[in-house]
C-alpha positions in Angstrom: 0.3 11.2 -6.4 -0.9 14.4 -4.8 -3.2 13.8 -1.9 -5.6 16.7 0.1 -7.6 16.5 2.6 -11.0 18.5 2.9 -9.2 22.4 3.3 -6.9 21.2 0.1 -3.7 20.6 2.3 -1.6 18.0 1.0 -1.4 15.4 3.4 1.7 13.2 3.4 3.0 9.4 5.3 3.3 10.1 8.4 0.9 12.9 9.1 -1.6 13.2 11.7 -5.3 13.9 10.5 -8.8 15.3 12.4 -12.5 14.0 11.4 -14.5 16.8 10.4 -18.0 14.6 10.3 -19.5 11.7 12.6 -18.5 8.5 10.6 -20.1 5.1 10.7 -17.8 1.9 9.7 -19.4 -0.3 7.2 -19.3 -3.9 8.8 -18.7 -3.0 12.2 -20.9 -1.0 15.1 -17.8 1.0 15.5 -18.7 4.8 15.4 -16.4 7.5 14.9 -17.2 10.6 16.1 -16.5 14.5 15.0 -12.7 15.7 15.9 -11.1 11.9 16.6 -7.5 12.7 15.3 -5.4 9.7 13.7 -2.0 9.5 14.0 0.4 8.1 11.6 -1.8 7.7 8.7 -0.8 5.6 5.4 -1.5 6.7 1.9 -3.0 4.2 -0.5 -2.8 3.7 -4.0 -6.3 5.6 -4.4 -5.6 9.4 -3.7 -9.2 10.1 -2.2 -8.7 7.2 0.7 -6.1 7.1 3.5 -5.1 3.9 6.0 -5.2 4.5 10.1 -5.3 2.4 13.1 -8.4 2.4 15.3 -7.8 0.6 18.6 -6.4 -3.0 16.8 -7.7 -2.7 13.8 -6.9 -0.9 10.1 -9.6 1.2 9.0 -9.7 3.2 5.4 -11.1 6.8 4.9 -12.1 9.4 2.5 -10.0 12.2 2.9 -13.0 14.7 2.2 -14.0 14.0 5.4 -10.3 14.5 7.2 -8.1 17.8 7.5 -4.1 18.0 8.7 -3.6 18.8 12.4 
């Protein structure tokens, strides 16, 4: 499975990725702002969405709103 983030890099396990929008979490007041980079990121089995750690917990994201440091 071939997976891109926003500038059509392919992003791969492992890889460290930047927010290119202000973000709100559904179910939690956690906001995320504009240039937070994620380290170690985890692919899924859906290639738009991507696993990271935020503080203690396990957040997913759509990778049209990442791109590859």
């Amino acid at each position: 499975m071939d997976v891109k983030d926003s500038n059509g890099n392919a992003l791969a396990e492992g890889d460290s990725v930047q927010l290119t929008k202000d973000l709100k979490v559904k179910g939690s007041s956690l906001n995320l702002k504009r240039g937070k980079v994620f380290k170690g990121i985890h692919l899924t089995s859906k290639s738009g969405e991507i696993e990271c750690r935020e503080g203690k917990s396990t957040i997913v994201l759509k990778t049209e709103f990442l791109k590859k440091v």
